[in-house]
N, C-alpha and C positions, 0 to 999 in steps of 0.2 A: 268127479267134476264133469261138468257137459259138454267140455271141449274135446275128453276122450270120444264121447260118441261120435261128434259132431266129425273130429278130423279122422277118427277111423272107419265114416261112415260111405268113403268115397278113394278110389282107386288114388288120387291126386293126394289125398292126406300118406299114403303107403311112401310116395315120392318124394314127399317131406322131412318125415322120420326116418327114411331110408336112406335120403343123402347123405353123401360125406359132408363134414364139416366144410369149412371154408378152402378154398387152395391153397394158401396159405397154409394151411393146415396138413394137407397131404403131400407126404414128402416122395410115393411112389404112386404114378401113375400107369395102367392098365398100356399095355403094348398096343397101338392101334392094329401092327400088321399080323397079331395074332387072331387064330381064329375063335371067334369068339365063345364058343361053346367048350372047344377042347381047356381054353385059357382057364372059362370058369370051374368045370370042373374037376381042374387041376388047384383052382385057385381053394375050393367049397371043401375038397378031401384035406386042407391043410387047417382046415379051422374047427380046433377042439368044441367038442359040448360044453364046457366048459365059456369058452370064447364066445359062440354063440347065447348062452344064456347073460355074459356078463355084457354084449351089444347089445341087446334086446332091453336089460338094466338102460345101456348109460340113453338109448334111444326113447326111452321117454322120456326120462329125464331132460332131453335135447328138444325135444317135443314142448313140452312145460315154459322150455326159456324160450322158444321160438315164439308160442303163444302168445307170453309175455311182453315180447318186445316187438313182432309185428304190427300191433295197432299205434304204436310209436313210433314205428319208423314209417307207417303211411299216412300221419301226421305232422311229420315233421316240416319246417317253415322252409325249407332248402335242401341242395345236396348235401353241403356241409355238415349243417344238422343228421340228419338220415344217415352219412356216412358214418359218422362218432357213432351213433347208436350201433347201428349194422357193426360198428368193431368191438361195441362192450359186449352186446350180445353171442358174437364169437367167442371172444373171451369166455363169457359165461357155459358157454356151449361148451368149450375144449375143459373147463375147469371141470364139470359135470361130465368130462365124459373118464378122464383121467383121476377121478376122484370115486370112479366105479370100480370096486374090487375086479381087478383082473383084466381091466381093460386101459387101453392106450389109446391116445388121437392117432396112430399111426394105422392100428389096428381096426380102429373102428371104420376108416376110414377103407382100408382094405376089404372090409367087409361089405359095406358099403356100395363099391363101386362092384364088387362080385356081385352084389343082390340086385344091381340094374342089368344085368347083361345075365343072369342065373333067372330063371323062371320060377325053376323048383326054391330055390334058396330063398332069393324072394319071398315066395307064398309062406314058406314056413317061418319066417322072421313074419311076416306081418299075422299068420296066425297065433304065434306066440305073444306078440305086442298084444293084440285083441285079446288073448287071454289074463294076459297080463293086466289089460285095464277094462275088464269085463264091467260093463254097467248094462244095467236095464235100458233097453232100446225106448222111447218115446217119439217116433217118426209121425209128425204132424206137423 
């Protein structure tokens, strides 16, 4: 699909796919008065090969629904509207992501927020995603 290229063709798509789910959704958040590097790296050594390959799974997936329901929720006629949407989409989101062998919204979610504050961790999640949805580039 052309959406792969499109949203992994730009730093901002990586931000995307790589956030946590909803708050809602995240039942543990990141210690502010920790430091941030020491945290991550404490946080990066805790998350199996395994873990990692099955985020990368549910994060496209999450990707897909996102696509899906953005051009609807910046159409919608109100907030009301846009809200409903913005919570089925959630929905959709946590169901895909929990519905990925090996992965949990708690978890993904944990990862998630290490890959924003993780530089290294980061780049390897968005290199694996890019391989993952490898398509022929067409930049015109």
């Amino acid at each position: 699909m052309t959406f792969h290229t499109k949203l992994l063709g730009t730093a901002a798509a990586a931000g995307l796919i790589l956030a946590p789910l909803a708050p809602a959704f995240a039942q543990e958040a990141p210690d502010p008065t920790a430091p941030p590097v020491a945290q991550s790296e404490q946080a990066q050594a805790s998350f199996s090969d395994e873990q990692i390959e099955s985020f990368v799974d549910a994060a496209v997936e999450v990707s897909e629904v996102r696509d899906s329901y953005l051009p609807q929720i910046q159409a919608a006629k109100d907030d009301a509207e846009a809200a409903e949407l913005t919570q089925k989409a959630q929905q959709e989101m946590a169901t895909a992501v929990s519905t990925t062998e090996g992965m949990d919204v708690d978890t993904y979610n944990k990862i998630s927020q290490t890959a924003q504050q993780d530089p290294a961790l980061n780049d390897r999640l968005v290199a694996m995603i890019q391989d993952r949805t490898k398509q022929p580039t067409n930049d015109g």
